[in-house]
ZAMARGU-4260 file (C-alpha; in steps of 0.2 Angstrom, whole numbers, plus 5000, padded with zeros to 4 digits):
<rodrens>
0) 5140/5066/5052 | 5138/5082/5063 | 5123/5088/5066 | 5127/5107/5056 | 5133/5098/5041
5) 5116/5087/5041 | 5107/5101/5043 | 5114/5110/5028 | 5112/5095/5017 | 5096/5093/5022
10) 5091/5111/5018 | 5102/5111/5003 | 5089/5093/4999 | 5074/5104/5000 | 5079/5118/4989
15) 5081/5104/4976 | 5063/5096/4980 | 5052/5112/4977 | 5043/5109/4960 | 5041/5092/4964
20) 5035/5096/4979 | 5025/5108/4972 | 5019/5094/4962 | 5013/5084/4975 | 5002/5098/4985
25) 4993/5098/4969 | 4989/5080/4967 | 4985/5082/4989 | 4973/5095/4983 | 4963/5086/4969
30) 4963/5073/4983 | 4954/5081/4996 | 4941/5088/4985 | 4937/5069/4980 | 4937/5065/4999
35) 4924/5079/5004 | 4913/5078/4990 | 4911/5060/4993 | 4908/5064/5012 | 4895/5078/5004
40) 4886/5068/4992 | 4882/5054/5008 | 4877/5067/5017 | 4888/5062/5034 | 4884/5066/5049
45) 4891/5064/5066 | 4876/5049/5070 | 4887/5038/5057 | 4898/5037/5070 | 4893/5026/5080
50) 4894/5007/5079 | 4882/4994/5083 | 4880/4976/5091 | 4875/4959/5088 | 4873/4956/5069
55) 4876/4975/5065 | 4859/4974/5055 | 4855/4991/5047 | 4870/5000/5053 | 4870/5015/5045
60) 4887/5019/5049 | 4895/5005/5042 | 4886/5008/5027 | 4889/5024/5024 | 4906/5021/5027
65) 4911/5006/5012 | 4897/5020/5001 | 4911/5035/5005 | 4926/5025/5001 | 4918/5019/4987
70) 4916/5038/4979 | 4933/5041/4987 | 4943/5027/4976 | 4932/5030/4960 | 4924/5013/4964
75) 4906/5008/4961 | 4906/4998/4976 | 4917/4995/4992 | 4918/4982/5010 | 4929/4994/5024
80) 4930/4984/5037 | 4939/4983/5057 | 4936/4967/5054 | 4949/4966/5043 | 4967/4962/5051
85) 4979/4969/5037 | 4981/4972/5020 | 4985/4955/5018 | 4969/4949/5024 | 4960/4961/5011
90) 4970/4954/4997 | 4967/4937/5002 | 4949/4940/5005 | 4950/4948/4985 | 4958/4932/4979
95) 4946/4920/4987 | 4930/4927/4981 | 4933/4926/4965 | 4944/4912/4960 | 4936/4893/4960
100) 4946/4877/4959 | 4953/4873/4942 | 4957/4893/4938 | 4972/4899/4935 | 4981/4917/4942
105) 4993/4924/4932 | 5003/4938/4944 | 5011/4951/4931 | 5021/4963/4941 | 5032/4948/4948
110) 5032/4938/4964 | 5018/4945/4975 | 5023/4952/4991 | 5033/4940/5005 | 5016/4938/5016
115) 5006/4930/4999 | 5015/4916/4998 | 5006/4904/5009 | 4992/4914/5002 | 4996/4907/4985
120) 5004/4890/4987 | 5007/4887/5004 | 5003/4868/5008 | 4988/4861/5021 | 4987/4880/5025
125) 4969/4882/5017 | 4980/4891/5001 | 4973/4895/4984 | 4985/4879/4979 | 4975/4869/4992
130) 4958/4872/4985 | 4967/4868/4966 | 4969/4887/4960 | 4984/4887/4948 | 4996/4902/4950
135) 5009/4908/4936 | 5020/4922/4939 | 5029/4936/4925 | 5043/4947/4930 | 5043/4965/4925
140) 5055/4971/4911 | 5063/4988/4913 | 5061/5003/4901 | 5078/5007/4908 | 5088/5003/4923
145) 5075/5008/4933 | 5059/5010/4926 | 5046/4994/4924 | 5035/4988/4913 | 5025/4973/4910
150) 5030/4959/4897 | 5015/4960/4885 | 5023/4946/4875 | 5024/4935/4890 | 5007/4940/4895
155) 4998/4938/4876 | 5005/4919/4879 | 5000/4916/4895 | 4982/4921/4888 | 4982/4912/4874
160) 4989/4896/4882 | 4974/4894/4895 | 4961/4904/4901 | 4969/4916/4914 | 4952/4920/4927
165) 4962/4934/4935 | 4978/4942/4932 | 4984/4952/4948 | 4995/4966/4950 | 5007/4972/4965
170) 5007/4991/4962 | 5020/4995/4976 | 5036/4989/4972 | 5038/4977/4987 | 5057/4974/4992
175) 5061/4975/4970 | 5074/4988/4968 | 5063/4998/4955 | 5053/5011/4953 | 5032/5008/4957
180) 5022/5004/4942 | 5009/5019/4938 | 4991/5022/4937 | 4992/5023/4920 | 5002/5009/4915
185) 4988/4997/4925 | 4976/5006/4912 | 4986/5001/4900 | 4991/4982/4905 | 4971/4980/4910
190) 4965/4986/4891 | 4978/4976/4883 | 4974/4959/4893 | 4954/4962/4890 | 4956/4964/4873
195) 4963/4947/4871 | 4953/4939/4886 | 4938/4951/4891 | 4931/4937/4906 | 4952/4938/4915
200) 4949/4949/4930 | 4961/4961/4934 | 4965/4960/4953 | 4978/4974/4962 | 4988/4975/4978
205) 4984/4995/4980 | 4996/4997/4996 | 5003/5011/4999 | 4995/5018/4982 | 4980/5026/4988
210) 4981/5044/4986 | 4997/5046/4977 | 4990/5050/4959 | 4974/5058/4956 | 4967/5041/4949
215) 4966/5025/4956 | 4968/5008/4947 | 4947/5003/4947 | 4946/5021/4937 | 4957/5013/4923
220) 4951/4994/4919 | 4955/4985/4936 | 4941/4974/4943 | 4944/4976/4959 | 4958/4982/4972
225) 4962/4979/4990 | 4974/4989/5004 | 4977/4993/5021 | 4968/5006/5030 | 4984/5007/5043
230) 4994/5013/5026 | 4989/5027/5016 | 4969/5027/5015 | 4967/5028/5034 | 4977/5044/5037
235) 4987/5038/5052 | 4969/5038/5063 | 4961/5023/5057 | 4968/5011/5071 | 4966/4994/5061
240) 4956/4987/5044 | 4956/4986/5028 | 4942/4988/5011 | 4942/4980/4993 | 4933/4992/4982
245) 4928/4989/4964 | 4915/4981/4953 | 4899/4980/4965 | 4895/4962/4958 | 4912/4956/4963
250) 4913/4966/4979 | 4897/4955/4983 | 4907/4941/4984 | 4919/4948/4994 | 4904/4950/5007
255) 4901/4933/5006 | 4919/4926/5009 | 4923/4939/5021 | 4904/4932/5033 | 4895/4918/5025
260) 4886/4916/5006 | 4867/4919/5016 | 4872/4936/5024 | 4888/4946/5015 | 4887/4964/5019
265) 4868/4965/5026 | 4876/4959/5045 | 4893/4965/5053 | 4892/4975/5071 | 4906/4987/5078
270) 4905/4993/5095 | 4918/5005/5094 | 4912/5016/5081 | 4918/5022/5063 | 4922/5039/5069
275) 4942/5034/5067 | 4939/5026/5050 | 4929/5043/5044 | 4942/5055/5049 | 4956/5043/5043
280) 4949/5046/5025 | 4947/5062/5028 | 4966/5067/5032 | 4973/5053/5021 | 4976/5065/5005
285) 4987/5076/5018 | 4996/5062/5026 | 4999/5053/5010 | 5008/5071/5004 | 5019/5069/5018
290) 5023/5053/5016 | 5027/5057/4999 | 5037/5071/5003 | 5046/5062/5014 | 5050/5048/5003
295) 5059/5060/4991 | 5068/5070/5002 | 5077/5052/5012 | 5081/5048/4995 | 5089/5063/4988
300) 5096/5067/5004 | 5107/5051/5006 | 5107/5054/4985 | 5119/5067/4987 | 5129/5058/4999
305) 5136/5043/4985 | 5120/5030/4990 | 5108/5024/4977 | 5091/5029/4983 | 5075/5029/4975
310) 5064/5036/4970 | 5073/5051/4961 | 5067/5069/4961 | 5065/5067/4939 | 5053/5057/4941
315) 5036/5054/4951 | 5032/5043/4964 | 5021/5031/4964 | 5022/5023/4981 | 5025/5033/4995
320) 5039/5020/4999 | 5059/5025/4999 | 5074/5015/4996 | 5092/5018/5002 | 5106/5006/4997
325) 5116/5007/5014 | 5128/4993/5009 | 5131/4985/5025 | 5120/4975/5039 | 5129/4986/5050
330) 5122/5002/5043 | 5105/4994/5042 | 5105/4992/5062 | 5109/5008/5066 | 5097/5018/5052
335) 5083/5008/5061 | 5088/5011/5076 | 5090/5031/5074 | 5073/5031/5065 | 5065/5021/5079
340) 5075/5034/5092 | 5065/5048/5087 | 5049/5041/5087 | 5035/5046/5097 | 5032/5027/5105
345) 5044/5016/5111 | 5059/5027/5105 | 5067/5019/5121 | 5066/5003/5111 | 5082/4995/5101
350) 5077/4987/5084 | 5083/4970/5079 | 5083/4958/5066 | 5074/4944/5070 | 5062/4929/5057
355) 5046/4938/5055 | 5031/4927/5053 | 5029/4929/5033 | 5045/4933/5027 | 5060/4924/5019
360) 5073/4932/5027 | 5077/4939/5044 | 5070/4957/5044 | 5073/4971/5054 | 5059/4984/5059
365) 5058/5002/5067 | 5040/5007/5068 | 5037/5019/5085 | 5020/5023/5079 | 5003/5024/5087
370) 4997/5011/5078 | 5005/4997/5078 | 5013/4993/5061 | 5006/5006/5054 | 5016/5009/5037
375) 5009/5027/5035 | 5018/5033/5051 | 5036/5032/5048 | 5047/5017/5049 | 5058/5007/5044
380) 5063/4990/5037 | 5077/4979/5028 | 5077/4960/5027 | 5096/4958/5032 | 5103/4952/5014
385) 5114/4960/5001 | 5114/4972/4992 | 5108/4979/5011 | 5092/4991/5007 | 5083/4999/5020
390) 5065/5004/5015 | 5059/5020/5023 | 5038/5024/5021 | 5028/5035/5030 | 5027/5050/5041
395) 5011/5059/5049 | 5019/5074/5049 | 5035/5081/5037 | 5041/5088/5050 | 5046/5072/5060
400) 5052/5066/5045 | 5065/5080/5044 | 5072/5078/5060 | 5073/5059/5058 | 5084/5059/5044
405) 5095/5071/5052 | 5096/5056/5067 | 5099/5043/5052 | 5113/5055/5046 | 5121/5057/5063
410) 5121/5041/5065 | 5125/5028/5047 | 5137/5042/5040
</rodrens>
């Protein structure tokens, strides 16, 4: 396609998107007040910047830190940590403090994200599975073609069968052609398992959530959640990390897997300082907007083109992730490579598929981002299998996003 004819579709995209754009500068603001009252009400100030050594006893900025993320994410209580690698590590770190040998977990959104697996099941690789936690897993049903929900009949009988210690919940919709499952219908899924079973825990996978309602899953009956602080919550500045937030008793024992059972949150020292993890919070309601925004407008955009794409301007968002069904390997390769071509890092750099440690299938990224793998900056990525679905998220500024589908359009179409 020519670059004035993408243009014009492209403008033609964001005429469309105005009152749910509109929408999402509203959630963005509600947002922001929570961020700044949370920094108001710990009084922050610019010593809490600054990190420590050795054990990292009283740090004051570390504290401070988990106290205003906590307030942030509605939590009572929460760990934000560089010493966490990836979101992966935070869910892990969720799952192992709580479960015990002889439990049982019961995932009700479907299987967990690739990078769980080994998590779960993986053999003589220190796995939930090694230490003789049970896992079960319930596929979503659809309230229409696109639209989930969970399978409270399976779910009551999963209960009722054996006692279920947690029950966890993937609230992004992974590499599942559907729609992201909602704020509210956790709410709803978490009332309905304690009324049955009031000791099951319910344990969420909040990345790429964060900031994309005006609630968060802890608000609404979940136990506790975990994320990435190189997606959403960290703004695009937070360089690495990752927090569980939640129930302060539980978020104890994430302390205590996360150092040892005799020190949990009281040591952990970090010379660089907290000032990128502070001021990652601080922008992540606006970055998370543009995220958002970008999202839709890839997805309508392409929309209008003939391509299934979600999510779809009727309805809201609740990732900040967008799917494109390109139909081809071929069209795959070159989307990544235009997104990759007008990044701000290694846009010199030609994507290709290759067997990333984690994964099932060969997958092909493009991430020019300051960070690396930073999900919040934009990028790009398909594992190379039919139907052929690239998966677009992120984007620090709308802006780039604009101009990088207009690359992707030159370019596939």
């Amino acid at each position: 396609m020519d670059n004035q004819t993408a243009r014009k579709l492209v403008n033609d995209s964001i005429a469309e998107l105005g009152p749910r754009f509109a929408e999402i500068d509203e959630i963005a603001l509600q947002n922001q007040k929570k961020v700044l009252d949370a920094f108001a009400a710990h009084g922050v100030q610019a010593r809490h910047m600054y990190g420590t050594t050795g054990y990292g006893y009283d740090d004051c900025g570390r504290e401070t830190l988990c106290a205003v993320f906590a307030d942030a994410l509605g939590a009572e209580c929460a760990i934000v940590s560089p010493a966490i690698s990836a979101g992966t590590q935070a869910i892990t770190l969720m799952l192992f403090a709580v479960l015990r040998p002889s439990d049982r977990l019961l995932s009700v959104s479907g299987k967990p994200y690739d990078t769980l697996n080994d998590v779960i099941s993986g053999k003589n690789r220190g796995s939930l599975a090694d230490f003789g936690v049970s896992f079960d897993c319930i596929e979503l049903v659809q309230k229409d073609e696109l639209t989930p929900d969970f399978d409270y009949a399976a779910i009551e009988k999963e209960l009722k069968k054996a006692f279920v210690k947690a029950v966890f919940v993937g609230r992004s919709r992974g590499y599942a052609w559907r729609n992201a499952v909602s704020v509210e219908q956790i709410g709803e899924m978490a009332a309905f398992v304690k009324k049955i079973s009031p000791e099951t825990l319910i344990l969420v996978d909040n990345c790429y959530g964060e900031f994309v309602e005006t609630t968060e899953p802890v608000q609404v009956g979940a136990d506790l959640m975990a994320g990435s602080l190189i997606k959403n919550i960290g703004g695009g500045i937070a360089p690495t990390g990752g927090y569980v937030a939640g129930k302060r008793e539980l978020v104890e024992l994430v302390g205590y897997r996360m150092t040892s059972p005799s020190l949990g949150t009281e040591i952990g020292s970090h010379l660089g300082g907290y000032l990128p993890y502070y001021q990652g919070l601080f922008f992540a309601p606006q970055t998370t907007k543009n995220a958002l925004k970008s999202a839709f407008l890839f997805a309508n955009t392409y929309k209008k083109l003939g391509f299934d794409a979600l999510p779809t301007a009727d309805k809201p968002a609740y990732d900040i992730v967008a799917g494109i069904k390109l139909g081809s390997r071929r069209k795959i390769i070159d989307f990544c490579g235009a997104i990759q071509a007008v990044s701000p890092i290694d846009s010199n750099v030609v994507p290709e598929p290759w067997a990333m440690p984690g994964y099932q299938d060969d997958v092909i990224m493009a991430a020019g981002t300051f960070v690396q793998g930073s999900s919040i900056e934009l990028s790009a990525d398909s594992p190379l299998k039919s139907p052929y679905i690239v998966y677009v998220q992120g984007a620090l500024t709308y802006e780039h996003a604009v101009l990088a589908l207009l690359r992707t359009l030159e370019r596939t179409v």
